[in-house]
TIVEX-154145 format. One record per atom (N, C-alpha, C): residue number from 1; z, x, y. Coordinates in steps of 0.2 Angstrom, whole numbers, plus 5000, padded with zeros to 4 digits. Layout:
R  pos     Z     X     Y
R  NUM     Z     X     Y
...
This chain:
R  pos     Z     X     Y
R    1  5000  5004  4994
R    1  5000  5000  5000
R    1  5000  5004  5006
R    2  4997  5006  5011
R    2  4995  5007  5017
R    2  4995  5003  5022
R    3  4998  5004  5028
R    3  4999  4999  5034
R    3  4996  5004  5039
R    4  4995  5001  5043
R    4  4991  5000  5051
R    4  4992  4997  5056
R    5  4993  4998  5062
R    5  4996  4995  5068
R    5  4988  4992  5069
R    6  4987  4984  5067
R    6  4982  4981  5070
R    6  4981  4979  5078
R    7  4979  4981  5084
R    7  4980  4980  5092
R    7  4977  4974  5092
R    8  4972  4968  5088
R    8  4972  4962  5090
R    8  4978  4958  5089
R    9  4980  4958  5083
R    9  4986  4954  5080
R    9  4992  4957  5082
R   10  4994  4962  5085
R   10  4998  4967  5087
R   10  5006  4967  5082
R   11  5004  4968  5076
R   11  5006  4970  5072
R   11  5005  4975  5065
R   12  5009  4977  5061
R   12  5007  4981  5057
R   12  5002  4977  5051
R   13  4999  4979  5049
R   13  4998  4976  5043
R   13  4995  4979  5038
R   14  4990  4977  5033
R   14  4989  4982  5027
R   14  4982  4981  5026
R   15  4979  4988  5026
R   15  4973  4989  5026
R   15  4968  4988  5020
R   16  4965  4983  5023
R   16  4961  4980  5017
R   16  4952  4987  5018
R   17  4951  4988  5010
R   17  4946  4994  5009
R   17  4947  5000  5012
R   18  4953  5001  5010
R   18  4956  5010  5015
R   18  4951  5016  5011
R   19  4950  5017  5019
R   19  4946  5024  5015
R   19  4946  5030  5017
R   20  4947  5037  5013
R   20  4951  5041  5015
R   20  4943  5046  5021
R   21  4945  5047  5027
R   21  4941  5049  5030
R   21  4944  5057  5034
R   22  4942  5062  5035
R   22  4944  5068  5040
R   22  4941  5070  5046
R   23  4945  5071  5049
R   23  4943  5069  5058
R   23  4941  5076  5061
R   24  4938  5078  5064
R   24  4934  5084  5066
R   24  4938  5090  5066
R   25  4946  5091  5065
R   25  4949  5094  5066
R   25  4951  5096  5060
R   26  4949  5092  5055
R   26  4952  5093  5047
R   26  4957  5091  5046
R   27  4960  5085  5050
R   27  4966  5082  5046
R   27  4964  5076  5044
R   28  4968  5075  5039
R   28  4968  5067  5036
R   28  4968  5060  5039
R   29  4964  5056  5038
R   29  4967  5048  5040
R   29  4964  5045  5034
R   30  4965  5035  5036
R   30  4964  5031  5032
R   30  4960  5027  5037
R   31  4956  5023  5036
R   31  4951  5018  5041
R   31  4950  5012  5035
R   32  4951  5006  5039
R   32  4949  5004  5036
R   32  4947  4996  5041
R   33  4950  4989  5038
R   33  4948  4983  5042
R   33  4957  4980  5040
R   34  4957  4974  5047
R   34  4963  4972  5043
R   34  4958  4965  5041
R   35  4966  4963  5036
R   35  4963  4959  5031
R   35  4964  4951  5037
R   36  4967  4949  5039
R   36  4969  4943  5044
R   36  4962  4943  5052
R   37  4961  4948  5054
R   37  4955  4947  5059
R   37  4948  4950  5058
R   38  4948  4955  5054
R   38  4943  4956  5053
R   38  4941  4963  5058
R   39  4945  4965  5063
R   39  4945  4972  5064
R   39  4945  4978  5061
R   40  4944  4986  5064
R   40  4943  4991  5061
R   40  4949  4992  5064
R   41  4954  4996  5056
R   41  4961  4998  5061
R   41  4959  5005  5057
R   42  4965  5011  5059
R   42  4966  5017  5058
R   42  4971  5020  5057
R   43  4973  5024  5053
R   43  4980  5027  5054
R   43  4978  5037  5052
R   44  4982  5039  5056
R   44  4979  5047  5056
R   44  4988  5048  5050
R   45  4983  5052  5046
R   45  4988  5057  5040
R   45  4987  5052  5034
R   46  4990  5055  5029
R   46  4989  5051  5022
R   46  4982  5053  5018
């Protein structure tokens, strides 16, 4: 289970199709959509 702060429903929630992504610097994140609006939310590390 993974969570992400979604900023349209302004709450945490759990990341529907999390996919592990690395950001130009070489650290880790997750991307994905929240499951409730249909937004792209993010969380850097993991």
């Amino acid at each position: 289970m993974v969570t992400a702060y979604c900023v349209k429903d302004r709450k945490k929630v759990e990341i529907k199709d999390p996919k592990k992504v690395k950001l130009k610097n070489g650290k880790p994140a997750i991307s994905g959509t929240c499951p409730k609006c249909g937004s792209k939310v993010f969380r850097i590390g993991g």
